[in-house]
C-alpha positions as CSV (number, residue, x, y, z in Angstrom):
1,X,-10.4,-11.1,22.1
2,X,-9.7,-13.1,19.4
3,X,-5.8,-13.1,18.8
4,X,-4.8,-16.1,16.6
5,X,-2.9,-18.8,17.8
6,X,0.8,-21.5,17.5
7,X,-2.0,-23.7,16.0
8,X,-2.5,-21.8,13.1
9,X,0.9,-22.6,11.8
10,X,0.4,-25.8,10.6
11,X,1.1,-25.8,6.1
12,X,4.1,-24.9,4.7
13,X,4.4,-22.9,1.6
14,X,1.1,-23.0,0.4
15,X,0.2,-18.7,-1.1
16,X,-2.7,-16.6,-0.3
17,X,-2.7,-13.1,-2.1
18,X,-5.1,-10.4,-1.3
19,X,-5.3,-7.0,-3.9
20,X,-6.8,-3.9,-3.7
21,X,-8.7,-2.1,-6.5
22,X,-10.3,0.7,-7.3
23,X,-13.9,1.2,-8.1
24,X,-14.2,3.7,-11.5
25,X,-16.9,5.1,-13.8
26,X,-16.7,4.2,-17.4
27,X,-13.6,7.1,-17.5
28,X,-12.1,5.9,-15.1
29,X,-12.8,7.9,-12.8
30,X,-13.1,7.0,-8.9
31,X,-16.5,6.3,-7.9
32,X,-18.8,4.9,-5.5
33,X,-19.8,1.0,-5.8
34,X,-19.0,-1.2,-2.6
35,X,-22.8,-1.2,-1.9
36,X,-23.5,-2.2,-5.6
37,X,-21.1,-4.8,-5.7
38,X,-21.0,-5.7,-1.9
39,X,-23.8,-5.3,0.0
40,X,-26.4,-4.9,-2.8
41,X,-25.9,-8.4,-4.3
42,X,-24.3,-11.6,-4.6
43,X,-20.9,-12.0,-6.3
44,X,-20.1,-14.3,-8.3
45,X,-19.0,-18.2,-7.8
46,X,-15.2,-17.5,-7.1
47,X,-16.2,-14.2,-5.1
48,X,-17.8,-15.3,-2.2
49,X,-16.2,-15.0,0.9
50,X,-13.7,-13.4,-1.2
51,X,-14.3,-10.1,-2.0
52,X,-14.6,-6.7,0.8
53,X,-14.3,-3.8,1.1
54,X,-11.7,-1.0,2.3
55,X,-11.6,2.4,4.2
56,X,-13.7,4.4,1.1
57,X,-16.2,3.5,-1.0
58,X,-14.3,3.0,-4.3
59,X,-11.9,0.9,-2.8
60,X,-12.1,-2.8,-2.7
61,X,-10.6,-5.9,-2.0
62,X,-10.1,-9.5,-3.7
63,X,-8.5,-12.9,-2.0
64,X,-7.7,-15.6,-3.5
65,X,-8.4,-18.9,-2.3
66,X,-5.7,-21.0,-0.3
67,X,-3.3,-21.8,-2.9
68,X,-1.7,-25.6,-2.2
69,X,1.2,-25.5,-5.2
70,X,3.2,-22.2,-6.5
71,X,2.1,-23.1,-10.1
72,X,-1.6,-23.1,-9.6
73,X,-1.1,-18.9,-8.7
74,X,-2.2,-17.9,-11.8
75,X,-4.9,-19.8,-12.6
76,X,-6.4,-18.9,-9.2
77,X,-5.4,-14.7,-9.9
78,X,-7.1,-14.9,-13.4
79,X,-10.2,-16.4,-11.9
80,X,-10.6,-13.8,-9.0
81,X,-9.5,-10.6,-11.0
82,X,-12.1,-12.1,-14.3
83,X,-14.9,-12.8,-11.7
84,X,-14.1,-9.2,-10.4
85,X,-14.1,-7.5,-13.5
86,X,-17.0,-9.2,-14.7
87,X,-19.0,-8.4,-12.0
88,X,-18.5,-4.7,-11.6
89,X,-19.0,-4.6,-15.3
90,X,-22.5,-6.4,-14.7
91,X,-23.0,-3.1,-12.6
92,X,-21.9,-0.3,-15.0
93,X,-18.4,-0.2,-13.1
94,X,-15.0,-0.8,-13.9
95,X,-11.3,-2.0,-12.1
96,X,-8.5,0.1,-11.9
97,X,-5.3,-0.6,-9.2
98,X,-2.5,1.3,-8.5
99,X,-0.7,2.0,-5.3
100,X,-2.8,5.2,-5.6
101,X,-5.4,6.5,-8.7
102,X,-4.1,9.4,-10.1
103,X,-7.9,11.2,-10.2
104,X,-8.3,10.2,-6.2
105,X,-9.1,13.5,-4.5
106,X,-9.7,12.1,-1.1
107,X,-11.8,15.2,0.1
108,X,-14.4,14.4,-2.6
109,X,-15.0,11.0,-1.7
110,X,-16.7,8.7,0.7
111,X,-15.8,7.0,3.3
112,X,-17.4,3.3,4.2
113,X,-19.5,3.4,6.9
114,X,-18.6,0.2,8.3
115,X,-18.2,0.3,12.0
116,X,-14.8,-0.8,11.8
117,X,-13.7,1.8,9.3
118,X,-16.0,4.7,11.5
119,X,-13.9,3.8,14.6
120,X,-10.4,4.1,12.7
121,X,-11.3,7.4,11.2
122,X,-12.0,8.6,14.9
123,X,-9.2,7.5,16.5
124,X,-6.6,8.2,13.5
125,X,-8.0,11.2,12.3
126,X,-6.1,12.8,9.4
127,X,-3.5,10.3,8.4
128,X,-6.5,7.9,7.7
129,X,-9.0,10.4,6.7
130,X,-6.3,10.7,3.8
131,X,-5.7,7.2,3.1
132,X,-6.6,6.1,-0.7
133,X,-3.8,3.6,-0.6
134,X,-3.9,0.1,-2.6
135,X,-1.9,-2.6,-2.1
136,X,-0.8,-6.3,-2.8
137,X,-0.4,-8.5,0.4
138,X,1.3,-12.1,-0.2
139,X,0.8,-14.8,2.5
140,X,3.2,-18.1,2.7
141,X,2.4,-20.5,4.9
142,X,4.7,-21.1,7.9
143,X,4.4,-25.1,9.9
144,X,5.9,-23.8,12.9
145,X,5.0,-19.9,14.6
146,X,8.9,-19.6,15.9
147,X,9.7,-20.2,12.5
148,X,7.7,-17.3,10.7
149,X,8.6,-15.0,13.2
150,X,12.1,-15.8,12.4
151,X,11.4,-15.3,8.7
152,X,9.7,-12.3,9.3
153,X,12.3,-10.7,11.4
154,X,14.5,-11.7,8.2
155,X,12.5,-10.7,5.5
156,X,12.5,-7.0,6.8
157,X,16.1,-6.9,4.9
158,X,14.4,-7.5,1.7
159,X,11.3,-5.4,1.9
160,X,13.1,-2.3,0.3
161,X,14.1,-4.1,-3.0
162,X,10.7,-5.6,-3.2
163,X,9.0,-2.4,-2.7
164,X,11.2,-0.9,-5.5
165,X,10.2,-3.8,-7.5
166,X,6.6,-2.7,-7.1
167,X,6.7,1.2,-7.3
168,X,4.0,2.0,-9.1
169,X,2.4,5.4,-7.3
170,X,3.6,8.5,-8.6
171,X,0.9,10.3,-8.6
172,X,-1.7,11.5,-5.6
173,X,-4.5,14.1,-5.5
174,X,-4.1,14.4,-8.9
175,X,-0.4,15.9,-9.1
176,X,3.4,14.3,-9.4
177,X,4.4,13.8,-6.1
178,X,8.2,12.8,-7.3
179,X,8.1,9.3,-5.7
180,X,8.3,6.4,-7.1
181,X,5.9,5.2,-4.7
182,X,3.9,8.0,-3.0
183,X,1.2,4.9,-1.4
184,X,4.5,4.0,0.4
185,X,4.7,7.5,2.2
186,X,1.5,8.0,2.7
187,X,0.8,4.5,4.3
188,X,3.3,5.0,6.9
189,X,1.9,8.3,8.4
190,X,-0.5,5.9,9.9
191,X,0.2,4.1,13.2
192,X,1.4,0.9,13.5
193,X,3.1,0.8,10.0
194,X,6.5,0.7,8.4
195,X,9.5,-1.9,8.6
196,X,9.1,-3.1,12.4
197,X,11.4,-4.0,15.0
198,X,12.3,-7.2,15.4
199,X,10.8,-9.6,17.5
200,X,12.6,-12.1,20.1
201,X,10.1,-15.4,19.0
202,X,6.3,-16.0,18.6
203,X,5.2,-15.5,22.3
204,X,6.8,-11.7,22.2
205,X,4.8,-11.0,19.1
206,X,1.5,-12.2,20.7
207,X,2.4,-10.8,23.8
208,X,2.8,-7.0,22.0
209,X,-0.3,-7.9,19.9
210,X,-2.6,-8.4,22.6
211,X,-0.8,-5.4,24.9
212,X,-1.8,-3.0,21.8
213,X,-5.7,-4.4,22.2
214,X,-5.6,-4.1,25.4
215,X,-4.4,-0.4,25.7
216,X,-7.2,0.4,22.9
217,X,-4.1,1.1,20.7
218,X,-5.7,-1.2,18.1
219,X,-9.1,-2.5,17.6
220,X,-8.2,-6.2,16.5
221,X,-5.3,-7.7,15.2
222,X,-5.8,-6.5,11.6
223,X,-4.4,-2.9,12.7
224,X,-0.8,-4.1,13.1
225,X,-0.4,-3.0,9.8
226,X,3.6,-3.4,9.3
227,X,4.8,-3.6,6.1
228,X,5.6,-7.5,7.2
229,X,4.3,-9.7,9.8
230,X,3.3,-13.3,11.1
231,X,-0.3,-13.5,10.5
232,X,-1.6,-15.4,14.1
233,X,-5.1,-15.9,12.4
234,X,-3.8,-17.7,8.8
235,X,-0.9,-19.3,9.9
236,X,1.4,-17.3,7.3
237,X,3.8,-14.7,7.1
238,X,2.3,-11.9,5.2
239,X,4.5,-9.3,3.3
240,X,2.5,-6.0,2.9
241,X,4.8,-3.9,1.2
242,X,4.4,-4.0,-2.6
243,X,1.7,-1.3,-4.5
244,X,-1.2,-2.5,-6.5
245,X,-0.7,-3.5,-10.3
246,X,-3.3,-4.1,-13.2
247,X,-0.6,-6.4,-14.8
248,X,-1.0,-9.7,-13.4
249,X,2.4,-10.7,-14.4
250,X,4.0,-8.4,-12.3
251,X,1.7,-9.6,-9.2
252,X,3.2,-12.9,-9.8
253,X,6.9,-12.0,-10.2
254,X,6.1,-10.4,-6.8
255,X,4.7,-13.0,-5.2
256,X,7.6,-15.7,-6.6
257,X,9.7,-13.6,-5.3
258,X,7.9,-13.3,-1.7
259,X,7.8,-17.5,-1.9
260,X,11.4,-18.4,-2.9
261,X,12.0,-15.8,-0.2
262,X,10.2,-17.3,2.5
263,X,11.1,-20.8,2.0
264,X,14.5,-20.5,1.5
265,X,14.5,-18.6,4.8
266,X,12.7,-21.7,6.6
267,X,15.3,-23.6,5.4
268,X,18.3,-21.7,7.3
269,X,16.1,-21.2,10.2
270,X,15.6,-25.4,10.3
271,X,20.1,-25.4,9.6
272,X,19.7,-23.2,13.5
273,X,21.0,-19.9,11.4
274,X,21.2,-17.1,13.7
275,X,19.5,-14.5,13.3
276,X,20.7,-11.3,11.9
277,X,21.2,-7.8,13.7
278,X,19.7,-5.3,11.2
279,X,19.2,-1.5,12.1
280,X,15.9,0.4,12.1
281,X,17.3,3.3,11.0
282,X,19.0,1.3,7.8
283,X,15.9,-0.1,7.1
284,X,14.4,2.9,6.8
285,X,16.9,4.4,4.7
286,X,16.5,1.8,2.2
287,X,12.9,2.0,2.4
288,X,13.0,5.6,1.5
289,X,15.3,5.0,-1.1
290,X,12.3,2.3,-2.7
291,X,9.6,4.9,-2.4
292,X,11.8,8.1,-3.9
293,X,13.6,6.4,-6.9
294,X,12.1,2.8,-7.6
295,X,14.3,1.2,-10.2
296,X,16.6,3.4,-9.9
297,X,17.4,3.1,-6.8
298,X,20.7,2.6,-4.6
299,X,20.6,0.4,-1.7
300,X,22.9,1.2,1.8
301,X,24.4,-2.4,2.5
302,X,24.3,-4.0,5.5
303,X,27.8,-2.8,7.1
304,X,26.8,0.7,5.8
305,X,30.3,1.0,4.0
306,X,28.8,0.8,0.5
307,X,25.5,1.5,-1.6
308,X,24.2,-1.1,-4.2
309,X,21.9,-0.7,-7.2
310,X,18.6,-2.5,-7.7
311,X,19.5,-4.5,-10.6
312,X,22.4,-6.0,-8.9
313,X,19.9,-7.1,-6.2
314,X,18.1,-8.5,-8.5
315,X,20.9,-10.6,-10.4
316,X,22.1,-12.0,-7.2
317,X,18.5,-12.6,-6.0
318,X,17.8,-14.2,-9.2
319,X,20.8,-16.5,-9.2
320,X,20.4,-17.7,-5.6
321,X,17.1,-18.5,-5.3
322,X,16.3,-19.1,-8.6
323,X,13.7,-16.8,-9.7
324,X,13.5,-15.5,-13.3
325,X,10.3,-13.1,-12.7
326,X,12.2,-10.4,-10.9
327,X,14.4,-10.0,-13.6
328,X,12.0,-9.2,-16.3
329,X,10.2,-7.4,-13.9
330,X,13.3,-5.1,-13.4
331,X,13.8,-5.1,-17.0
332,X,10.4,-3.7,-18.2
333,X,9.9,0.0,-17.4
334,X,8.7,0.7,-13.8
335,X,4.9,1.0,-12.7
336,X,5.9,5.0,-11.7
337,X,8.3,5.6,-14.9
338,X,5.3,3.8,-17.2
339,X,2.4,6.2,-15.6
340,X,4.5,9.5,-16.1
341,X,5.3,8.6,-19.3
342,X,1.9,7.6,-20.1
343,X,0.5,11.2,-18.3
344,X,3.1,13.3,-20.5
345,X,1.8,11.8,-23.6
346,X,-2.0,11.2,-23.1
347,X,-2.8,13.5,-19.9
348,X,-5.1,12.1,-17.0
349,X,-7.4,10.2,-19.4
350,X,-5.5,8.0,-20.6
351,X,-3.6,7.7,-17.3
352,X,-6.2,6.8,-15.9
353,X,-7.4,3.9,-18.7
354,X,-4.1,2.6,-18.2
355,X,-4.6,1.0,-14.9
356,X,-7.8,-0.5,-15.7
357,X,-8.1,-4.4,-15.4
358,X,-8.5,-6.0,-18.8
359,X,-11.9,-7.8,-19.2
């Protein structure tokens, strides 16, 4: 049973960040390719060991590799998501990501038959059968496993805003669902998922991972699938809550954000802050306030006496911690508002060319 380790902590700050695509025909339509572009040749250079699979056949996964400084994220993005177009394209496919593609009708299409995937489909059932959700995960390395666990716990505070930040999934099985972020909803009818409780320190998070192997609750580690966590196998704390995007700039507002987030964090936690008492039930509240309005949303604060908006969030986010990236991301027109404006206009078509990766 292979369940990480405190060893694994050992780098602080360095970035990892894994995206999920989807696989489309020349219309942009979803479509089969993982055994084209996975297990029916050899990816490209800056692909290998890199690129996977998810639960269906038109989904499919990119990580980049261990990132030492901030300011080399973008150079290491471009080269992933260029080798990833580029080699779907060599194949007669195309990119799209979203939190979820419009066109996805998840009765028409596949599921991967890897073993892994089989066994969660049988235990899950419908919630996974379902489940054509994309998203972008952002690892920061942690030096100490108390430590991320602290940040962890902390982060959960900030996971609404960031998921507001990122809505960009109005649209499933090919109809308005009226969220901002529909992969958000959807996601969270699985097991395991969500904003989770807080945890005491690093032995009490191992000890519940390897209670929910044991009971056959999980298969492996990989199915704690909260929307944060301390990853026991990388040695990072790894926020899963933002949507897919085709804009790279916005991936990399989000994943400034994530990093100022966690290493300001570390820092209180090495000043012995305590740690904060935060509601599930207010988290929760604030999380569905991220999924149903995005940008526009209003925010419970902590003593519950008052709501805030997003864009003051952002100011004073932007101010303390010094990140301009959330700010312009705030400023620009949502991922949800652009694709229903983009829909009214142009109709599925050009919905659906909108979220293709540029060559």
């Amino acid at each position: 049973m292979d369940l990480g380790s405190r060893d694994a902590f050992a780098r602080m700050g360095t970035l990892g960040i894994e995206e999920e695509f989807y696989v489309v025909d020349e219309a942009g339509r979803p479509t089969a390719g993982i055994d084209d572009l996975i297990y029916g040749s050899e990816p490209p250079e800056p692909l290998v060991d890199r690129l996977d699979h998810e639960l269906f056949q038109f989904t499919i996964e990119t990580q980049t590799p261990l990132i030492e400084r901030p300011e080399n994220a973008r150079a290491e993005l471009t080269r992933i998501r260029r080798a990833l177009v580029d080699h779907a394209t060599d194949h007669g496919y195309r990119v799209a990501a979203a939190g979820l593609h419009p066109s996805a009708k998840w009765r028409e299409l596949d599921h991967a038959t890897k073993p892994r995937y089989r066994a969660q489909l049988d235990r899950i059932q419908y919630p996974q059968h379902r489940n054509t959700t994309a998203g972008l995960h952002v690892h920061v390395g942690v030096d100490d496993a108390d430590k991320a666990t602290w940040i962890a716990n902390r982060l959960r505070w900030h996971l609404p805003p960031i998921l507001a930040l990122s809505a960009n999934s109005p649209f499933w099985n090919g109809f308005d669902t009226g969220l901002a972020s529909a992969r958000a909803k959807i996601f969270e009818n699985l097991p395991n998922t969500g904003i989770p409780t807080a945890f005491e320190d690093f032995d009490a998070y191992r000890r519940f991972e390897r209670r929910m192997v044991e009971t056959g609750s999980i298969n492996d580690r990989g199915e704690l699938w909260y929307d944060v966590r301390p990853h026991t196998g990388h040695g990072t704390v790894e926020v899963r809550t933002p949507d897919a995007q085709a804009d790279p700039d916005r991936v990399l507002a989000i994943v400034e954000y994530v990093h100022a987030l966690v290493l300001d964090l570390a820092e209180r936690y090495d000043d012995g802050e305590s740690p904060a008492e935060l509601r599930r039930e207010l988290l929760d509240e604030n999380k569905w306030r991220a999924m149903r309005y995005g940008h526009d949303a209003e925010f419970v604060t902590r003593d519950a006496e008052d709501t805030v908006s997003l864009g003051t969030v952002v100011d004073r986010e932007r101010n303390r911690l010094g990140v301009d990236g959330i700010r312009d991301l705030y400023d620009d027109p949502s991922g949800a508002a652009t694709q229903r404006r983009i829909h009214d206009e142009g109709g599925h078509a050009a919905l659906r060319e909108s979220l293709l990766l540029s060559p």
